[in-house]
N, C-alpha and C positions, 0 to 999 in steps of 0.2 A: 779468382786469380790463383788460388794455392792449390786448386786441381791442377795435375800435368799440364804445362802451356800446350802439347797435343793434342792431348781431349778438349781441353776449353776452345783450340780453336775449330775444333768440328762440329761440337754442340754451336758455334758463333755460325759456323758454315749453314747449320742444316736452320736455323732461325731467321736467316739474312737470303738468303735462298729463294726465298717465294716472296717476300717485302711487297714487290710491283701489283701481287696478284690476293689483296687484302679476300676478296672476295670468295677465294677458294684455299683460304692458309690450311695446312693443315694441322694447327698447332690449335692453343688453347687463343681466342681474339675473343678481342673481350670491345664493343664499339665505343668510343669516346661516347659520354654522355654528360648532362649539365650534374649529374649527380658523382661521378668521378672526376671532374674539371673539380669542382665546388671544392674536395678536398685540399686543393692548393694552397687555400689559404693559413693552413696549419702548416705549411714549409716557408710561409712568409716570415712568420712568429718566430724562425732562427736565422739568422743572419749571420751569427757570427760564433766562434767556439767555444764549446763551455771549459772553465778553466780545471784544473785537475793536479791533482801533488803525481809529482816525477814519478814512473812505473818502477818494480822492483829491479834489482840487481837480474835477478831472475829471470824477470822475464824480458826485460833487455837482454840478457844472454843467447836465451830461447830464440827472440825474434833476428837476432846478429848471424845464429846457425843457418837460420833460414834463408838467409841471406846470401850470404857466403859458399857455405860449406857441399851442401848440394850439387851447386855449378862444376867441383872439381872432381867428381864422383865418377868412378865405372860403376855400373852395377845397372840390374834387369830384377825385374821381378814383375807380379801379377796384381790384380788388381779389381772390383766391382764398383761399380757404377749406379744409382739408380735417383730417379728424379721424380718429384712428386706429381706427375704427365703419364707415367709408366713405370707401376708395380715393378714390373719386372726386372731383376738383376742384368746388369750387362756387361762381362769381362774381357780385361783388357791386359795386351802385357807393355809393358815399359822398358826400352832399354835404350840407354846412356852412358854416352862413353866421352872421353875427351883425346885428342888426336891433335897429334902439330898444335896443340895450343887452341883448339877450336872444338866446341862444345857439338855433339852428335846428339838426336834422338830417330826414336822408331817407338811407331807407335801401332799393336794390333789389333787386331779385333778377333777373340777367341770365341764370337756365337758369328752365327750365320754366313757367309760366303767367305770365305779368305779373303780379306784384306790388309791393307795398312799404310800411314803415312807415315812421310820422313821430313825432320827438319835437320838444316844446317842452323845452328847459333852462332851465340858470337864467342869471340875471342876471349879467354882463362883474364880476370885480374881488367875486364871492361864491365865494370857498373854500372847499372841501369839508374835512373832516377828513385823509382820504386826499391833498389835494393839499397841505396842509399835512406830510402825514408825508412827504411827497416829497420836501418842500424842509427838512426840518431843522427845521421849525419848533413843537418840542416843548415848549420851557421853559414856555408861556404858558399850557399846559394844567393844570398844577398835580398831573398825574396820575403812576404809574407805565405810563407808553406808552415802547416801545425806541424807539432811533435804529434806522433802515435800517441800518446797517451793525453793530448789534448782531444782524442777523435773516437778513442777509443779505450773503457774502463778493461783491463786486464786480470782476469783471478785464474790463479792455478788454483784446477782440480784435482791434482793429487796425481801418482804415478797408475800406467798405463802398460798393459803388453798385447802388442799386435805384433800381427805376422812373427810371432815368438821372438820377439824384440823389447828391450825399457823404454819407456817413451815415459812423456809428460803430457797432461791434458791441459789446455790452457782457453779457455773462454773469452771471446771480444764481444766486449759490449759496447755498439755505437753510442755514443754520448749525445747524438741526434737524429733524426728519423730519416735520413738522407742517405743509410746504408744498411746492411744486414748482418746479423749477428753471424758468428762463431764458433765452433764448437772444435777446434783442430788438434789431435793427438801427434806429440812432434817427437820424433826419434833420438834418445840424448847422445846418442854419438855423432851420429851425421847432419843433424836438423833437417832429414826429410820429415816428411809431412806425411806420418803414414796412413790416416784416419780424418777426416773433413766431413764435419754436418755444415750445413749455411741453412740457417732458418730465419723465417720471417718476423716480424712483430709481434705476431701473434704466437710465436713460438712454435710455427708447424714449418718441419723440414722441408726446405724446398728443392736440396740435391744431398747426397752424400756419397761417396767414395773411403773403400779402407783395400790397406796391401791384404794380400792372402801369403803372399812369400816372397823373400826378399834375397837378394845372392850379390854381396859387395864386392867381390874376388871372382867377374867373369872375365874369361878369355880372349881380347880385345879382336880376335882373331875368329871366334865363334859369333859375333857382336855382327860382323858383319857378313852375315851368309844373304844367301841369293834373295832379291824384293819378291813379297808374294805377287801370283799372277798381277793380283786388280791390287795397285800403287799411284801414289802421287804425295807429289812433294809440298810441303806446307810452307807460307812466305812467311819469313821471320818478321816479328815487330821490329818498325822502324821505334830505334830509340838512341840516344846519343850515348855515345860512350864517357863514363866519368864528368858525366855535364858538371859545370862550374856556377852554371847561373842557370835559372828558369826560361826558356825561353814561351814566344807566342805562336798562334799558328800563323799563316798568312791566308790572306783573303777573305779570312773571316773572324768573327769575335765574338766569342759566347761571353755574352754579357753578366751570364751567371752561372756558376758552375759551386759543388756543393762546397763548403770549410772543408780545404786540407787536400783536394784532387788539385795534381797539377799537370800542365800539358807535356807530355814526353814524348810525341813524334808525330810527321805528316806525310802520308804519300797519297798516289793514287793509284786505284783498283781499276780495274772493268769498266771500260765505258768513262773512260775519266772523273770517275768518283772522287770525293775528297774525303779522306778518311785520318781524322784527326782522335789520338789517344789520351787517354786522361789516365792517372793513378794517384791513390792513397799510399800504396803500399802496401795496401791488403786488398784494396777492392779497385776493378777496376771497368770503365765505358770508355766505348769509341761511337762518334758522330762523323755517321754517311751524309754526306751533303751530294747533290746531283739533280745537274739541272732535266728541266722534266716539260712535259706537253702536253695537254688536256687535264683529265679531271687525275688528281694526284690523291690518294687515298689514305685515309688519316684513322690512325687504331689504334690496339695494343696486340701486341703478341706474345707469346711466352712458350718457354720449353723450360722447363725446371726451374734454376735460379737464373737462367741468361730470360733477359726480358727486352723486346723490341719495340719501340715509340714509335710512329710513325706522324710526319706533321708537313706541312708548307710553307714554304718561303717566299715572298714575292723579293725582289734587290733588281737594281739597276733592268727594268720594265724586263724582267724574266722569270719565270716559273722555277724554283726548284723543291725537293723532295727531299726532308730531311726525317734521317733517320737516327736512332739513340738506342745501341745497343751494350748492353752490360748486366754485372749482376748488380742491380739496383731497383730500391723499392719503383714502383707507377708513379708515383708521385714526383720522385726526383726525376726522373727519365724527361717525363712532361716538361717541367717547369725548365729543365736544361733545354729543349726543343724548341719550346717558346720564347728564346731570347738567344736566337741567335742572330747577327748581323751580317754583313759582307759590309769591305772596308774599303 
């Protein structure tokens, strides 16, 4: 999630892309076996959250910037990319502006063909769920949602400088195997997020991302020069503005979703998909639901830390194709897949 929501949504693009065509993915697919199912049983053994003393002053701070402060920002800068699928560096530039109260990005692509996509956001002082779990602010929801630090052990590592900037290192460590670690350098003036590892269990990186340069003070006017040739516009998450209570999806009911993700929006895509959003706060999946015909193909997929579940649904004598995409371990991906209902 604390990659650019730009980049995360093209990495989601190019991973959900091929889904239908298991057979020819071009990604790392790895085939369901009884010796990868068999693991589940060690995500049965948590059920519930492990408890933990209140995070620091500090790093409640840190996570509040992240929250907040960012959304109200102009500024552009550079950026790499690289995922543990492909060595190779990949650069990117960033720029964010806010306008009439409405949140702007552009997102390029500085190797290989001129491109780029654009989002509209949302509206200056509209909270997401997620930015809400960022900052603490659970009471109001009336729900069982964790605090961040019941999900997540928090250590600063000490002061940091990127893209010739002060930052702070700050380390999340899942409290249970149902997520992935951590490693985010956050900028002490603006709480962007200048520097991100996400590694696995096993401690090997599965994507990382750091600025190369950063410019807080651009020209709102230079912001918005002409779309490269090859464009397209990216659809914002659907998420409720200032929600006051948790709500559910409709039509359907994941029976088990991991301690501490909660539901924050639903639409439909392409082909009348049902595409329902889940968030920590820090980490986040969405479940493609879509009804389907003949043999439906059942996997795993992966591109760095975005990972794809593929599974089957029979409900009301109909075939559907469900999908579980996020940065989340195999394990949890599964186990979310395998308990989903229609209502």
């Amino acid at each position: 999630m604390l990659i650019p929501v730009l980049i995360r949504q093209f990495i989601r693009s190019c991973v959900t892309r091929f889904i239908p065509f298991v057979a020819i993915f071009p990604l790392t697919v790895l085939a369901q076996s009884d010796g990868l199912n068999s693991s589940a049983h060690s995500a049965d053994a948590i059920n519930t959250v492990a408890p933990m003393a209140t995070q620091s002053p500090e790093v409640a701070n840190l996570l509040r910037k992240m929250a907040t402060i960012p959304h109200t920002l102009n500024y552009q800068g550079s950026f790499t990319y690289q995922h543990k699928d492909n060595p190779a560096l990949q650069s990117f530039r960033i720029i964010h502006w806010v306008e009439d109260g409405v949140e702007h990005e552009r997102l390029q692509h500085l190797n290989g063909p001129e491109r780029e996509v654009l989002r509209t956001g949302k509206a200056i002082g509209c909270e997401s769920l997620g930015d809400q779990l960022l900052q603490g602010k659970i009471s109001q929801f009336g729900a069982n949602l964790a605090r961040m630090d019941q999900l997540y052990k928090f250590e600063i590592r000490g002061p940091e400088r990127v893209a010739g900037r002060e930052a702070t290192a700050l380390l999340a460590l899942p409290l249970d195997q149902f997520r992935h670690s951590s490693l985010l350098t956050i900028d002490n003036e603006t709480g962007l997020v200048l520097k991100s590892w996400l590694v696995d269990e096993s401690a090997r990186p599965l994507e990382r991302y750091q600025f190369i340069d950063l410019d807080l003070s651009p020209e709102i006017e230079n912001l918005r020069e002409p779309k490269a040739r090859l464009h397209r516009a990216a659809t914002p998450q659907v998420a409720d503005c200032n929600p006051t209570d948790a709500k559910q999806a409709e039509r359907w009911n994941l029976v088990w979703v991991p301690p501490g993700f909660a539901f924050v929006g639903q639409r439909q895509v392409r082909n009348q998909i049902d595409m329902l959003m889940y968030t920590d706060g820090l980490t986040t999946f969405s479940v493609f639901i879509e009804e389907a015909s003949g043999s439906i193909p059942e996997g795993v997929a992966q591109r760095g830390a975005t990972l794809a579940v593929m599974d089957s649904l029979r409900h009301a004598n109909k075939n559907y194709r469900i999908t579980v995409v996020g940065e989340i371990p195999v394990v949890t991906a599964q186990k979310i897949a395998q308990n989903i209902a229609g209502i």
